[in-house]
C-alpha positions, 0 to 999 in steps of 0.5 A, spaced: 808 642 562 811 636 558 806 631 557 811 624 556 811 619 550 810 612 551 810 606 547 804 600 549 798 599 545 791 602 548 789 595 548 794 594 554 790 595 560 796 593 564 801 597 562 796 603 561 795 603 569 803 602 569 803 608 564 799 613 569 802 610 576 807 612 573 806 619 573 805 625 578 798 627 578 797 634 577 792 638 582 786 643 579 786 646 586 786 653 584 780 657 587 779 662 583 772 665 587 772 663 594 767 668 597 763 666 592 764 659 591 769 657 597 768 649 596 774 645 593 772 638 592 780 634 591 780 633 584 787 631 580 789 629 573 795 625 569 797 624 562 801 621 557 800 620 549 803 614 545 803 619 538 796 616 536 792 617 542 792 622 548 790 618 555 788 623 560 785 621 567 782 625 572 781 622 580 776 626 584 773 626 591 768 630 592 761 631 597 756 631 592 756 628 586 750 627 579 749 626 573 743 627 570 745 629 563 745 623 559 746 625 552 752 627 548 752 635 546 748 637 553 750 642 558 754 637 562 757 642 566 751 642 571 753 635 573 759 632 576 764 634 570 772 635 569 774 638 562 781 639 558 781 646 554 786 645 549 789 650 543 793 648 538 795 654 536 793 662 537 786 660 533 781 658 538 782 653 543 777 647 544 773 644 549 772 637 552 767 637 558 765 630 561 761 629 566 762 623 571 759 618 567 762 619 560 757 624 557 762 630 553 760 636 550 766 638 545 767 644 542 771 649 538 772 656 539 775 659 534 778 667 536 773 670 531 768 667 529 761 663 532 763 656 536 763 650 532 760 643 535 763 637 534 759 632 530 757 625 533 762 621 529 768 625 532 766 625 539 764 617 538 772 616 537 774 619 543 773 612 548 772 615 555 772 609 562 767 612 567 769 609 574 762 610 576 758 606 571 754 609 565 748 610 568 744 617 569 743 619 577 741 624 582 746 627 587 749 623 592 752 626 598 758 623 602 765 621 600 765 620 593 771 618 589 771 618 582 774 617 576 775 619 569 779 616 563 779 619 556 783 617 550 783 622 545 785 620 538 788 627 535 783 628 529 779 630 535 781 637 534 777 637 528 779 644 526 785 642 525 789 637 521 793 634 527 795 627 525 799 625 532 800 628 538 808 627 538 811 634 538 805 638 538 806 645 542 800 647 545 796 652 551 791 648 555 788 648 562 783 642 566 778 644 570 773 641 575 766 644 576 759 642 579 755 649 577 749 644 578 750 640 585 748 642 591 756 645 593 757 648 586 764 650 585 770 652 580 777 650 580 782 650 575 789 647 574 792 654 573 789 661 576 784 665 572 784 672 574 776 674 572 771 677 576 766 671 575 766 664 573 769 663 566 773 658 564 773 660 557 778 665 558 785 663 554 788 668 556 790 664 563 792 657 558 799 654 560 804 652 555 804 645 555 809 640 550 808 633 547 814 629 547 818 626 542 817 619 541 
């Protein structure tokens, strides 16, 4: 997949919403465990970068929705969450999950060697616009929509020395998960053959190329 390049400032809130109406929205609809899991929430994700920064947007629509994590660095994964694995290269590969109201867990997995936590300084210079507000909740049943914009700066991937997104080559997959709500469920953008739930499985990664700007 090509994630384009786009010129327009990030201080643009109308040509950034130009910017991913543009774009064909990508479904994370793979249900790699239905018998287990067989709920399949909509969830979809765009993207473009400007060099400078990756803007990346998930829409969700889903049954349940919670968001009890209120710290950055907690187990966000248990609540309404959508994440971006990313690996620059064959090293290890980095994980972005954020809950539905803007708490991320950031870490980088590097191929032989123990995870390594993003520190607060790195993970406040990734803006992130929650639709659903800041604020902690309990599970909500009915239809939720919800969405999700986070824009990544390339020192984000603070193993690496990565100073624009132009160009670069990379694997990723997106996922939506819920592992603590009351309709759990497990999808992904493109299809991990595992026999459990793991999306930490780069292996099952997609090429994907920022564009030359």
């Amino acid at each position: 997949m090509k994630i384009p390049g786009i010129h327009l400032s990030s201080d643009d809130g109308a040509a950034v919403e130009a910017a991913f109406a543009a774009i064909v929205p990508q479904p994370i609809a793979c249900l790699n465990w239905p018998e287990e899991y067989p709920y399949a929430p909509a969830a979809a994700f765009r993207a473009f970068h400007t060099g400078d920064e990756l803007f990346l947007r998930f829409d969700v629509e889903e049954r349940c929705t919670m968001a009890l994590v209120a710290e950055d660095n907690g187990p966000v994964w248990t609540d309404s969450c959508v994440e971006f694995f990313i690996a620059p290269d064959g090293e290890g590969y980095y994980n972005f999950e954020t809950n539905c109201i803007g708490r991320m867990l950031l870490e980088y997995h590097p191929a032989h060697a123990n995870t390594v936590r993003a520190h607060a300084e790195t993970l406040a210079g990734i803006r992130r616009t929650p639709s659903l507000g800041g604020e902690p909740f309990a599970e909500r049943q009915g239809g939720n929509h919800w969405s999700m914009t986070l824009v990544i700066p390339p020192r984000a991937l603070f193993r690496h020395r990565i100073v624009r997104w132009d160009g670069l080559r990379a694997t990723a997959n997106l996922y939506k998960c819920g592992d603590g709500l009351s309709s759990p469920h497990f999808l992904s953008w493109r299809p991990i053959t595992a026999p459990r739930p793991d999306f930490h499985r780069p292996e099952f990664f997609e090429c994907i190329q920022f564009s030359e700007l």
